[in-house]
C-alpha positions as CSV (number, residue, x, y, z in Angstrom):
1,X,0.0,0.0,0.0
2,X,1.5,3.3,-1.0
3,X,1.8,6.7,0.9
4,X,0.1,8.5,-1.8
5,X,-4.1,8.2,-2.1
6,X,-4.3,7.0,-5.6
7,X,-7.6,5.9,-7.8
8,X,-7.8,2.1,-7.5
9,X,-7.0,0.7,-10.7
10,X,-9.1,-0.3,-13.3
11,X,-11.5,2.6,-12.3
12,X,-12.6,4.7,-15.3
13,X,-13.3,8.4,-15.3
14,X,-11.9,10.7,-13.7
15,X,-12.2,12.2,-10.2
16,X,-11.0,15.6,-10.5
17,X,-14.6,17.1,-11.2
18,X,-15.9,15.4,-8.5
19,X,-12.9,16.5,-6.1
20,X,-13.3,19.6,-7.1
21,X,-16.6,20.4,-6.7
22,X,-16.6,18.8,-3.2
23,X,-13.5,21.3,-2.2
24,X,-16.0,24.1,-3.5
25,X,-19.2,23.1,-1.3
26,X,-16.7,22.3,2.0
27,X,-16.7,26.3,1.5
28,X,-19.8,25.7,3.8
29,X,-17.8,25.0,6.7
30,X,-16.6,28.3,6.3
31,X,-20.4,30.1,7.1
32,X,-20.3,27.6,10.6
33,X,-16.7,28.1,11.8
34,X,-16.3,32.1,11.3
35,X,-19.8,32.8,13.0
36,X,-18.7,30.7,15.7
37,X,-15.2,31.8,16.0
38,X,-16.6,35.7,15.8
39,X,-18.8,35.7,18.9
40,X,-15.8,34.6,21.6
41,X,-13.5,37.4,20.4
42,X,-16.9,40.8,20.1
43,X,-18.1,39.5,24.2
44,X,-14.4,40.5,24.7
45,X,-14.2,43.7,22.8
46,X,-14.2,46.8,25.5
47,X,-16.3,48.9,22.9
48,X,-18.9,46.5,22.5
49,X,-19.0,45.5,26.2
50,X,-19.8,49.3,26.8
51,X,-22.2,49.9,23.9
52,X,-24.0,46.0,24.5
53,X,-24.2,46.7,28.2
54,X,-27.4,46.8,30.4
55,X,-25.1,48.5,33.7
56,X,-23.9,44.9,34.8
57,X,-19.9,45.6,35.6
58,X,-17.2,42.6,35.0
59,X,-16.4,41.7,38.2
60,X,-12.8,41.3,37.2
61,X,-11.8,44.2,35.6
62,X,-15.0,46.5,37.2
63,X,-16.0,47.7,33.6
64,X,-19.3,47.6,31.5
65,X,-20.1,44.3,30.5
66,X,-23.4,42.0,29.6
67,X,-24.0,39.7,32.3
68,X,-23.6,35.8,32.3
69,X,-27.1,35.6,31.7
70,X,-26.9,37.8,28.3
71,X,-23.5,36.2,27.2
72,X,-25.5,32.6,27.0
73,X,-27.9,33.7,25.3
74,X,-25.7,35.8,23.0
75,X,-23.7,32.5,22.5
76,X,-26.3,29.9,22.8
77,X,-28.9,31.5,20.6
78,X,-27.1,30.8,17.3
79,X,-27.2,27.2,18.2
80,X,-30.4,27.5,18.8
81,X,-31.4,28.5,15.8
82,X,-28.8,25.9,14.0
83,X,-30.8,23.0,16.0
84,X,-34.1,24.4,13.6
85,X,-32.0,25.3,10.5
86,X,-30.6,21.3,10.4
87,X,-34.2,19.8,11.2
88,X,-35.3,21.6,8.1
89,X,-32.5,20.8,6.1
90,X,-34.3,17.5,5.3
91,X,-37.8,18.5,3.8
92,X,-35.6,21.6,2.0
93,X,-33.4,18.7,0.0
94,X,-36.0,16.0,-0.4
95,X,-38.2,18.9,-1.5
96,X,-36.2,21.3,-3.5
97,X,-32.7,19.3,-3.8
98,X,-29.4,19.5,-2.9
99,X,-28.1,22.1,-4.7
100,X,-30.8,24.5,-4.2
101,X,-31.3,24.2,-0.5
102,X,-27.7,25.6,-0.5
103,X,-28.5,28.5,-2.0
104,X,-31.7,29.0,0.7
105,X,-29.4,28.7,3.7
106,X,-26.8,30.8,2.6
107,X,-29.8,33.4,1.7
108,X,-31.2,32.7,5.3
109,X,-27.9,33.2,6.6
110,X,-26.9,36.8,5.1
111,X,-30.4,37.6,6.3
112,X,-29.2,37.1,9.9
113,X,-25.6,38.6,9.1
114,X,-27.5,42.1,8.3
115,X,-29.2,42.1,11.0
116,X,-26.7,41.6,13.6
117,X,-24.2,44.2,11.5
118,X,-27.3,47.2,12.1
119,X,-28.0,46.0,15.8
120,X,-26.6,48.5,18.5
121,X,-28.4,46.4,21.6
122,X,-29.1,43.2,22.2
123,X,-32.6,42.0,21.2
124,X,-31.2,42.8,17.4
125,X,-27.9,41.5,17.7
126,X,-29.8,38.0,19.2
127,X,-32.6,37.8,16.9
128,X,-29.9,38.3,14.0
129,X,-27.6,35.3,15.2
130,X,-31.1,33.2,15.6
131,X,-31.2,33.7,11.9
132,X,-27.5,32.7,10.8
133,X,-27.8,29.7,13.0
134,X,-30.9,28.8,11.2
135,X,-29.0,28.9,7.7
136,X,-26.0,27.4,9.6
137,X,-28.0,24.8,10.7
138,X,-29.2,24.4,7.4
139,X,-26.1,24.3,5.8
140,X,-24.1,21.7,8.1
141,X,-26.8,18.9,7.2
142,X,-26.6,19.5,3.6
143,X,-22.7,20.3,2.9
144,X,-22.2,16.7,3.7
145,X,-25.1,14.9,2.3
146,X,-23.8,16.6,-1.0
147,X,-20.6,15.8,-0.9
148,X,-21.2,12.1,0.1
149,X,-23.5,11.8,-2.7
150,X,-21.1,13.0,-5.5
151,X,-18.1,11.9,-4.2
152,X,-16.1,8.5,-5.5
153,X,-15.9,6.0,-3.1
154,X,-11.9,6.0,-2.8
155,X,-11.8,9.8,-1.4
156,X,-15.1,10.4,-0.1
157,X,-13.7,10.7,3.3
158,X,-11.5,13.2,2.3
159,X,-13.7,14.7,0.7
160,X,-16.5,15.3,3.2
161,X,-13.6,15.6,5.7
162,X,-12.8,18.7,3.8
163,X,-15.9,20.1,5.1
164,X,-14.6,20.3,8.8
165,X,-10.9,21.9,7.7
166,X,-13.3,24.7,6.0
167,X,-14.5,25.2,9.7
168,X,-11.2,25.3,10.8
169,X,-10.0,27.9,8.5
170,X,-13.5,29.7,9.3
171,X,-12.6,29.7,13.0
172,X,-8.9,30.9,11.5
173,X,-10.2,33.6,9.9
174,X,-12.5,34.9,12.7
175,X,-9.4,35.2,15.2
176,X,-7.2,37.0,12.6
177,X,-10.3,39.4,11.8
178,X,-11.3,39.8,15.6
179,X,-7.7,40.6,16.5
180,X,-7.1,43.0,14.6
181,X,-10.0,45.2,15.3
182,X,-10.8,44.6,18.7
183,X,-8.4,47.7,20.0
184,X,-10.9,50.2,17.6
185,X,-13.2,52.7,20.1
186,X,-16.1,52.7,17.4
187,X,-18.8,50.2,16.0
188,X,-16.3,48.6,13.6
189,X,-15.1,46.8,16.1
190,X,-17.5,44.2,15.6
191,X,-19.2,45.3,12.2
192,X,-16.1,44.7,10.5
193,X,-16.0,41.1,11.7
194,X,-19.8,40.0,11.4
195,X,-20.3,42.2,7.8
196,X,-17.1,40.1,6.2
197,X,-19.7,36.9,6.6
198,X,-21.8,38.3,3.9
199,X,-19.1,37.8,1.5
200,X,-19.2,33.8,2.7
201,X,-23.0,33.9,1.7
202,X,-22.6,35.1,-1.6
203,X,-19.6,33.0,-2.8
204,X,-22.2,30.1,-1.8
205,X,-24.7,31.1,-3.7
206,X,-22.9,32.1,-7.1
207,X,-21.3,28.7,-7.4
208,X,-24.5,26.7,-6.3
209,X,-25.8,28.4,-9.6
210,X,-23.1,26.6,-11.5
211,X,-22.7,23.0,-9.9
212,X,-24.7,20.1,-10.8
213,X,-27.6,18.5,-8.7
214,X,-26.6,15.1,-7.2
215,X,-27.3,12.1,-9.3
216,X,-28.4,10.3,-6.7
217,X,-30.9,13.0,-5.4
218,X,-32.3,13.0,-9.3
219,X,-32.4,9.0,-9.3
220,X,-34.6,9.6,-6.1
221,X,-36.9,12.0,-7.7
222,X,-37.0,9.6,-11.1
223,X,-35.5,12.1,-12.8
224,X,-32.9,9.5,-14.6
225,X,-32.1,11.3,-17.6
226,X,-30.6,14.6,-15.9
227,X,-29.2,11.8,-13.1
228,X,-27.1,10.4,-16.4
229,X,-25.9,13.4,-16.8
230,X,-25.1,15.2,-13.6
231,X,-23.1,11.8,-12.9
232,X,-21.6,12.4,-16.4
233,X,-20.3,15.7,-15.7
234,X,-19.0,14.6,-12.0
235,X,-17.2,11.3,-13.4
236,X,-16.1,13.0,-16.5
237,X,-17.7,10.2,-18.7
238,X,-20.0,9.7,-21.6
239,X,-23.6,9.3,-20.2
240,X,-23.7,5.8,-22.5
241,X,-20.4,5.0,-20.8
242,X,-20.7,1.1,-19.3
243,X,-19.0,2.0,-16.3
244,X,-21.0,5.6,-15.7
245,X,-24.3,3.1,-16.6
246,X,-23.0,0.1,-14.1
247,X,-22.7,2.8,-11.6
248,X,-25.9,4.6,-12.1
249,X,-27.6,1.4,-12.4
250,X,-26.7,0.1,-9.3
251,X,-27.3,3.3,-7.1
252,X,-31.5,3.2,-8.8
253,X,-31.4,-0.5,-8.0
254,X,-30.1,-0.4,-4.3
255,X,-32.8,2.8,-3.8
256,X,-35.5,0.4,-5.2
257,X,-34.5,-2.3,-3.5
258,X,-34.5,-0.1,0.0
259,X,-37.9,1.4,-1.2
260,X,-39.6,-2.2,-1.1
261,X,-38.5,-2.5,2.3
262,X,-40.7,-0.3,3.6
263,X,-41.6,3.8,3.4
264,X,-39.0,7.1,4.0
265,X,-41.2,8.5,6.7
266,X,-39.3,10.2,9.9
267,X,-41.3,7.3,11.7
268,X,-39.6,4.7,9.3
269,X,-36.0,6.3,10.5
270,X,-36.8,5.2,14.0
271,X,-37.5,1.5,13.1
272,X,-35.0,-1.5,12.9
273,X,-31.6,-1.0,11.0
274,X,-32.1,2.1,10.3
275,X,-32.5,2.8,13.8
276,X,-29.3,1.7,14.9
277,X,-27.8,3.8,12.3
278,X,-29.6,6.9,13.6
279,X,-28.3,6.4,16.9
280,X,-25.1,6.0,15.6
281,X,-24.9,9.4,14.0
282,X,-26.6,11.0,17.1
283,X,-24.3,10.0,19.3
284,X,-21.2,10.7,17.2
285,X,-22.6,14.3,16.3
286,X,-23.9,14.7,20.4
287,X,-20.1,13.1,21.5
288,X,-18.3,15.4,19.5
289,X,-19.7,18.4,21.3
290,X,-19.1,16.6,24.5
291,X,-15.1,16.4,23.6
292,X,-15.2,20.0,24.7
293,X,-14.2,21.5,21.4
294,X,-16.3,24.4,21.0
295,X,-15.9,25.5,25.1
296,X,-12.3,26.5,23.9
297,X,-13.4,28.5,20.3
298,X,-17.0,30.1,22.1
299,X,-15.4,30.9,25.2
300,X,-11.8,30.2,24.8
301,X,-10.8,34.3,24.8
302,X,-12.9,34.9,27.8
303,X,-11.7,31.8,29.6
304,X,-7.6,32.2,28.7
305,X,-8.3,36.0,29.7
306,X,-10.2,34.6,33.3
307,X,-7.4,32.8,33.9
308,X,-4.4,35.4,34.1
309,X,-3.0,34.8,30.3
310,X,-1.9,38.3,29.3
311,X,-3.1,38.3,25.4
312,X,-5.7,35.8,25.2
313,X,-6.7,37.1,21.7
314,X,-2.8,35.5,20.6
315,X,-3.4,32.6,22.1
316,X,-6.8,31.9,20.6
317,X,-5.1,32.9,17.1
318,X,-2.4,30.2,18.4
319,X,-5.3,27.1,18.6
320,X,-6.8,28.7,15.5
321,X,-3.9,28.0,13.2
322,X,-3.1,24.9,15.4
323,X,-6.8,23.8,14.3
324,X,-6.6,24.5,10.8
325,X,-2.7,22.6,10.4
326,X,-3.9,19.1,12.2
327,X,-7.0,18.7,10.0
328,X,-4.7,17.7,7.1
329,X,-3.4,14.6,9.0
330,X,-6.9,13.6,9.6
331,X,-8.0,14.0,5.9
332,X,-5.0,11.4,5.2
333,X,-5.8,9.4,7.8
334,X,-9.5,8.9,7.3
335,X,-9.0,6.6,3.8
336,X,-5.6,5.3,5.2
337,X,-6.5,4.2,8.1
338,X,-10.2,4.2,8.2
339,X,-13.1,5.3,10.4
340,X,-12.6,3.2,13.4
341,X,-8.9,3.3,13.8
342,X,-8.5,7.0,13.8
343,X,-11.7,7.6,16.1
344,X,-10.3,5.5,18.7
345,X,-7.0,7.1,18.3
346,X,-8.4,10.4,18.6
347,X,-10.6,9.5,22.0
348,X,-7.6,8.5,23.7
349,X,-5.5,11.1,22.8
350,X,-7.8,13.7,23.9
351,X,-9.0,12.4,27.3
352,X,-5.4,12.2,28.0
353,X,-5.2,15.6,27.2
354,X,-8.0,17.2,28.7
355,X,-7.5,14.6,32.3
356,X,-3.9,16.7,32.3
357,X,-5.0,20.0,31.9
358,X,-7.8,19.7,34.9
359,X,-5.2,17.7,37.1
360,X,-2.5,20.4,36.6
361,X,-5.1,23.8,36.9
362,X,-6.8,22.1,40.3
363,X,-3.7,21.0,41.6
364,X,-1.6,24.5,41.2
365,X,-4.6,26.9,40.9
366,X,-5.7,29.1,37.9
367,X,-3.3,31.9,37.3
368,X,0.1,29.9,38.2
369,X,2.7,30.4,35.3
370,X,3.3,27.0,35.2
371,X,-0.5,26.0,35.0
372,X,-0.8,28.5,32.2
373,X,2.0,27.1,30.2
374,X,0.4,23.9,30.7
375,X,-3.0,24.8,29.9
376,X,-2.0,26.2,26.8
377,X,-0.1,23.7,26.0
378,X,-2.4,20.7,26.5
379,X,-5.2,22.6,25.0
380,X,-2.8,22.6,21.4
381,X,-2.1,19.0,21.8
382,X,-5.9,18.4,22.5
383,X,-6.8,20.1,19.9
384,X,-4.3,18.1,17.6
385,X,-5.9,15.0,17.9
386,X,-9.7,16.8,17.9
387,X,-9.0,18.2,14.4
388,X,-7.2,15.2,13.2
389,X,-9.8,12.8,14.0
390,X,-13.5,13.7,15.6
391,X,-13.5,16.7,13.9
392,X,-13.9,15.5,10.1
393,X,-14.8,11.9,10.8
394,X,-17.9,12.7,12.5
395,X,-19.2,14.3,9.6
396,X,-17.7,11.7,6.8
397,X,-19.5,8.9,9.3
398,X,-22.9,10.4,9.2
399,X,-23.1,11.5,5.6
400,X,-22.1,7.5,3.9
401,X,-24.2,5.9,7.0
402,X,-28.0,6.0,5.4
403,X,-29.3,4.1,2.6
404,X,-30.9,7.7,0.4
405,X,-34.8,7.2,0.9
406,X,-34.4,8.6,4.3
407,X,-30.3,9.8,3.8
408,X,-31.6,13.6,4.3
409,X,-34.0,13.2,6.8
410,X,-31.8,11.3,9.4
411,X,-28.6,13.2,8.5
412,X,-30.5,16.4,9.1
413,X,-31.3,14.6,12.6
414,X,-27.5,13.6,13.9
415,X,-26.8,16.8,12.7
416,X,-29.4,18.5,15.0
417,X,-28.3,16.3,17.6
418,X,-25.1,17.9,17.3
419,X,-26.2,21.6,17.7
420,X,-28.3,20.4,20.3
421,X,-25.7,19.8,22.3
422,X,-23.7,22.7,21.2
423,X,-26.8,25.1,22.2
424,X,-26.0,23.2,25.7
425,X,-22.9,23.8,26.4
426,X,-22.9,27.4,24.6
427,X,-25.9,28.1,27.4
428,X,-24.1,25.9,30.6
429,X,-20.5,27.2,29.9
430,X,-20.7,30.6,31.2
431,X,-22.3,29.2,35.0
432,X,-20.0,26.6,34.8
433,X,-16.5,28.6,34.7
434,X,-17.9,31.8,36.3
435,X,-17.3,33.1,40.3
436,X,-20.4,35.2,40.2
437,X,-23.2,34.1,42.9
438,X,-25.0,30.6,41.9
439,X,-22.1,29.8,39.1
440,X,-20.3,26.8,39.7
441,X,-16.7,28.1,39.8
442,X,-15.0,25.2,38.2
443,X,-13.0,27.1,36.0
444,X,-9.8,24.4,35.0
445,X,-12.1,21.6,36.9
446,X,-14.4,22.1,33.7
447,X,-11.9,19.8,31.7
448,X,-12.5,16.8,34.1
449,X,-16.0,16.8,32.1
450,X,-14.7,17.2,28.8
451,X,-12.2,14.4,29.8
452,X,-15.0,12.1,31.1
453,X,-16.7,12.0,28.1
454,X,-13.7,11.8,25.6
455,X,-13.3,8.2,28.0
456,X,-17.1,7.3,27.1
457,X,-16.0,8.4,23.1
458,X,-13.6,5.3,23.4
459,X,-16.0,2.8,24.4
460,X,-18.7,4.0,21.7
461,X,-16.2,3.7,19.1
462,X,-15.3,0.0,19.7
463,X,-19.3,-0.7,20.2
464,X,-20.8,1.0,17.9
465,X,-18.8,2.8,14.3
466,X,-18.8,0.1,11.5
467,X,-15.5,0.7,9.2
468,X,-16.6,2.1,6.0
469,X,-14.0,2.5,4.5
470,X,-13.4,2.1,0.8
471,X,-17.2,1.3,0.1
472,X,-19.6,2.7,-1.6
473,X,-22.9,4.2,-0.4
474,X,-24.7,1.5,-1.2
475,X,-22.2,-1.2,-0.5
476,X,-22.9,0.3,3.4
477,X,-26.0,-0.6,3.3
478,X,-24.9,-4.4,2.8
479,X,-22.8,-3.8,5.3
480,X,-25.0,-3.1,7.9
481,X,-27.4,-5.8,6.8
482,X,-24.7,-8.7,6.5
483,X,-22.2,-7.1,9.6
484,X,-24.4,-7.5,13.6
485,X,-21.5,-6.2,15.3
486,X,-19.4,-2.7,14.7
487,X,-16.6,-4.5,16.0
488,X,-16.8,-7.0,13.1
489,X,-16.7,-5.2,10.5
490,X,-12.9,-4.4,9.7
491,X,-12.3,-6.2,6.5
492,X,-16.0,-6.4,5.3
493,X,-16.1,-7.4,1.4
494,X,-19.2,-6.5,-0.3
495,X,-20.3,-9.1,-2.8
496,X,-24.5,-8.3,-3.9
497,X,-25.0,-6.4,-7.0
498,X,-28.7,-4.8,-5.8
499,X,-29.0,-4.9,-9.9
500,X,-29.0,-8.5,-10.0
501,X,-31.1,-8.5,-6.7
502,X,-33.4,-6.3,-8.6
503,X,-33.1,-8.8,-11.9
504,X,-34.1,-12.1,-9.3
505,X,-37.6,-10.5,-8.4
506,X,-37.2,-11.9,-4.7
507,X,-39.7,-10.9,-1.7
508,X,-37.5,-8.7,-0.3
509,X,-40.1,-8.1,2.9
510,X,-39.8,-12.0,4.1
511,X,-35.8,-12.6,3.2
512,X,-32.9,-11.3,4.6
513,X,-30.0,-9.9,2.4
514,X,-28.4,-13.0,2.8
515,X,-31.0,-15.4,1.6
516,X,-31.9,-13.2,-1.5
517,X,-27.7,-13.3,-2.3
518,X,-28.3,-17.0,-2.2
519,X,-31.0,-16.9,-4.7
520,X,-28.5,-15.0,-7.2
521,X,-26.2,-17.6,-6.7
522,X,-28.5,-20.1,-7.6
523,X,-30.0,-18.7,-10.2
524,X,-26.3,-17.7,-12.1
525,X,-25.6,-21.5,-11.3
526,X,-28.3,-23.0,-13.9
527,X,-28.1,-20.0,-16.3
528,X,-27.6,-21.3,-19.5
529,X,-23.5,-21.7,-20.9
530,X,-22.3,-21.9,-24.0
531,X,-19.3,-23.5,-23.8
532,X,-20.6,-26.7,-26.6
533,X,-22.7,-28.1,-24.1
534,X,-26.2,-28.3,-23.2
535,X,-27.9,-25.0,-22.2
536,X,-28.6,-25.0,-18.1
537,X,-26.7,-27.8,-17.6
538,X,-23.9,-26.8,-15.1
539,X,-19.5,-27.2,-15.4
C-alpha cells in the first residue's frame, strides 16, 4: 500500500470534477466556523461591552459588560437557531434538492448577518444570530449529504472531511479578523467582523448556480435522464459510458430495493436497521460536542483571559492556526487508516489531554505560570488529535451511514443532535467557569467533564462505528445488513450487486440480504452456458 491516495485501478473516469466540486461546497464550513469563531473574540471587545451593556460591571476588571445571563444567550442563541435550521434541512433537500437548499441557507444566513451588522443592543444583535444559526443549521446537514452523494468511493472521506478543515480555517479567519480590530473605540469593532460573513453567503450562492444536482438526489426523484448526466459531468464520462451506466444502475437498483423495504417517513428512521444507524450518528454528532471542542473556540478568549493569560486574543489565534494545520493529517488518515482506527486514536489522545490539563489547573490553581503554560499547551495538543480525527470523521461517518430514501431526513437529525448539544454547552459554559453568585466556579475543573466524556467516546467507538471505509454508499447498506456487530466489520467485502437483486424478483419483505444473495447464486448456477454443451446444464 502506498503513501500516496491514488484511484484504484481499473476505475474509469476521472475524479477531478468530482474532487473539485466537493472542495468548493466544503466552503460551507466556512459560514459555521467564522460565525462561531466571531462571537468569543466581540463578548471581549471593550467597545462593544460598553455599547451591549445593560449597567452589569465585570467583576474582574470593574468595567461595562453584559452579564452571564446575556452572554449565553448571546452564544447559545445561534445554536439555537442551527438545532431548527438542520431539522429543516431534510424536507428543503427531499423537497427542493441538494443544490438549491444551499442556496436557501446561505440566503437565510446573510439575512441574519445584516441584522446583527445594524444592531446597536441586544434584542437585534440575538434575533440576527437566531437567523444565521438557522442557515448554519441548514447548511451543516446539507454540505455533507452533497458531498457524500457525488463523491467517489476511494476519497469520499477526504472529501467530506474537507468540510470540517473549512470550519477550521472559518474559525482561522475569525481570530485574525477579531484581532485586529478589537483595539478600535467605534462600531467597527465588531461590524467589520460579522459584515465580512456576507461575503461567505454570496460566494455560496454564485457557485450553487453553476454546480450540478446530485445524481443520486435526481435517481430519487426519477429524474434518470438529468441523473445520467449530472453523474456524467461529476465522473467526467459519456452518459452511455458502461461504467458511468454500471454505476448509475446500481445506485437506482439499491434505492428500489430499500424502497420495497418499507416507506422514507421520519417514523420509518426510527424503526429496525435504520434505527441503529440513527443512533449511531446522534451519538457521534452529540459526543463530539461533548469532547469539549467548542468550550475553547466560544469561550476560549474569555476563559484564557479569566485565567491570568496576558493576550488571550494570541493565544486563541495560536489554537486557530493549530486547528486548521492538524485537520490535514486527519483528511489522510480517514481513507488510510479508516473510520474506526483513527476515532479510537483520537478519544484517547484527547482524554489524556484534557484529564492533564484539569489535574495540573486544580492541583496548582488558575493563574500559576506553570499552570498557564500547561493549559496552553495541552489545549494545542488536544486540539491536535480533535481536528485530526472527531473533527472531520464525525461528519464523513454520518453522511455514507444512510441508505438515500431517508439519507436527508436522518442526516439532518444527527446533525441537529449535534447543535443540540452545542446550544447546551454554549448556554451551561458561562455558569460553569464563572465566580459570580449561583455559578459553579470550576473554572480548569471544567476539563475533568470534557475528559469524562472523551473516555465514554472510546467505548462508543469500539461498540458502535462500523468501518466504512473504501465502500460505496450502497455497499454500506450491505454492510449493515450482513455485519451484527461494529466490531466485526474491519475487512467487510461487499459481494450483492442490488441490480442482480433487482433482476431475481425476490420478496424482499420475508428474506434477509443474505438469503436473497443465495437466490442469485442459484440462479447464475443454472443459467444457460455456452461452452458446446447443453444450455442449463452446469460445469
Amino acid at each position: 500500500m502506498g503513501i500516496m491516495l491514488q484511484k484504484p485501478e481499473g476505475v474509469a473516469g476521472s475524479a477531478v470534477p468530482a474532487i473539485i466540486i466537493g472542495l468548493f461546497v466544503a466552503f460551507g464550513g466556512v459560514l459555521y466556523g467564522y460565525d462561531t469563531g466571531t462571537i468569543g473574540g466581540i463578548l471581549a471587545m471593550q467597545y462593544w461591552r460598553n455599547l451591549f451593556s445593560t449597567g452589569y460591571k465585570n467583576g474582574k476588571d470593574g468595567l461595562p459588560d453584559v452579564s452571564p445571563s446575556q452572554s449565553s444567550e448571546i452564544v447559545s442563541i445561534l445554536s439555537a437557531g442551527t438545532f431548527f435550521g438542520a431539522l429543516t434541512a431534510a424536507p428543503l433537500a427531499d423537497n427542493f434538492g441538494r443544490r438549491l437548499g444551499m442556496i436557501v441557507s446561505s440566503v437565510v444566513f446573510m439575512f441574519g448577518v445584516i441584522l446583527q451588522t445594524a444592531a446597536t443592543a441586544i434584542p437585534l444583535f440575538v434575533a440576527g444570530r437566531f437567523f444565521a444559526g438557522f442557515g448554519v443549521g441548514l447548511i451543516s446537514a446539507i454540505v455533507p449529504l452533497y458531498q457524500s452523494e457525488t463523491s467517489p468511493k476511494w476519497i469520499r472521506g477526504a472529501i467530506v472531511g474537507c468540510y470540517q478543515l473549512s470550519i477550521t480555517i472559518g474559525l482561522l479567519l475569525a481570530s485574525i479578523v477579531n484581532n485586529s480590530t478589537a483595539g478600535r473605540q467605534d462600531t467597527g469593532s465588531y461590524r467589520i467582523p460579522i459584515a465580512v460573513q456576507f461575503a461567505w453567503g454570496l460566494i455560496i450562492i454564485v457557485g450553487m448556480l453553476i454546480l450540478p444536482e446530485t445524481p443520486r438526489y435526481l435517481i430519487k426523484r426519477n429524474r434518470f435522464n438529468q441523473a445520467a448526466k449530472s453523474l456524467s459531468r461529476l465522473r467526467r464520462l459519456d452518459v452511455d459510458h458502461p461504467a458511468l451506466i454500471e454505476e448509475l444502475g446500481e445506485i437506482q437498483a439499491n434505492h428500489e430495493y430499500e424502497l420495497s423495504l418499507g416507506k422514507a417517513t421520519y417514523l420509518d428512521c426510527f424503526k429496525g436497521n435504520l434505527l441503529k444507524r440513527l443512533l449511531t450518528g446522534c451519538g457521534l454528532q452529540s459526543l463530539q460536542q461533548l469532547t469539549g471542542v467548542n468550550f475553547i473556540f466560544y469561550y476560549g478568549t474569555s476563559f484564557f483571559k479569566n485565567s491570568g493569560i496576558k493576550n488571550p486574543f494570541i493565544i486563541s489565534l495560536i489554537t486557530n492556526i493549530v486547528n486548521v494545520c492538524s485537520t490535514f493529517p486527519g483528511l489522510y488518515l480517514v481513507e488510510k487508516w479508516g473510520r474506526r482506527p483513527l476515532l479510537m486514536m483520537g478519544a484517547i489522545g484527547m482524554s489524556v489531554c484534557q484529564l492533564i490539563v484539569a489535574s495540573v489547573g486544580t492541583a496548582l490553581g488558575d493563574g500559576n505560570l506553570v499552570a498557564n503554560k500547561v493549559l496552553i499547551a495541552f489545549v494545542c495538543f488536544y486540539i491536535f488529535f480533535f481536528a485530526s480525527s472527531w473533527g472531520p470523521c464525525a461528519w464523513v461517518v454520518t453522511g455514507e451511514i444512510f441508505p438515500l430514501k431517508v439519507r436527508a431526513k436522518s442526516l439532518s437529525m444527527t446533525t441537529a443532535s449535534n447543535w443540540l448539544l452545542n446550544w447546551a454547552i454554549a448556554y451551561a459554559t458561562p455558569y460553569m467557569v464563572n465566580d459570580g453568585p449561583g455559578d459553579a466556579n470550576l473554572k480548569s475543573k471544567v476539563f475533568f467533564i470534557w475528559g469524562g466524556f472523551c473516555v465514554i467516546c472510546t467505548a462508543f467507538v469500539y461498540l458502535c462505528i462500523y468501518e466504512t471505509k473504501g465502500l460505496s454508499l450502497e455497499q454500506v447498506d450491505e454492510l449493515y445488513a450482513k455485519v451484527a456487530h461494529a466490531w466485526q466489520s474491519k475487512g467487510f467485502v461487499p459481494s450483492v450487486s442490488f441490480q442482480e437483486v433487482q433482476d431475481l424478483g425476490a420478496n424482499v419483505r420475508s428474506q434477509s440480504l443474505a438469503e436473497i444473495e443465495q437466490g442469485v447464486g442459484r440462479k447464475k448456477s443454472v443459467a444457460p452456458v455456452d461452452n458446446n454443451g447443453i444450455d442449463g446444464e452446469k460445469y
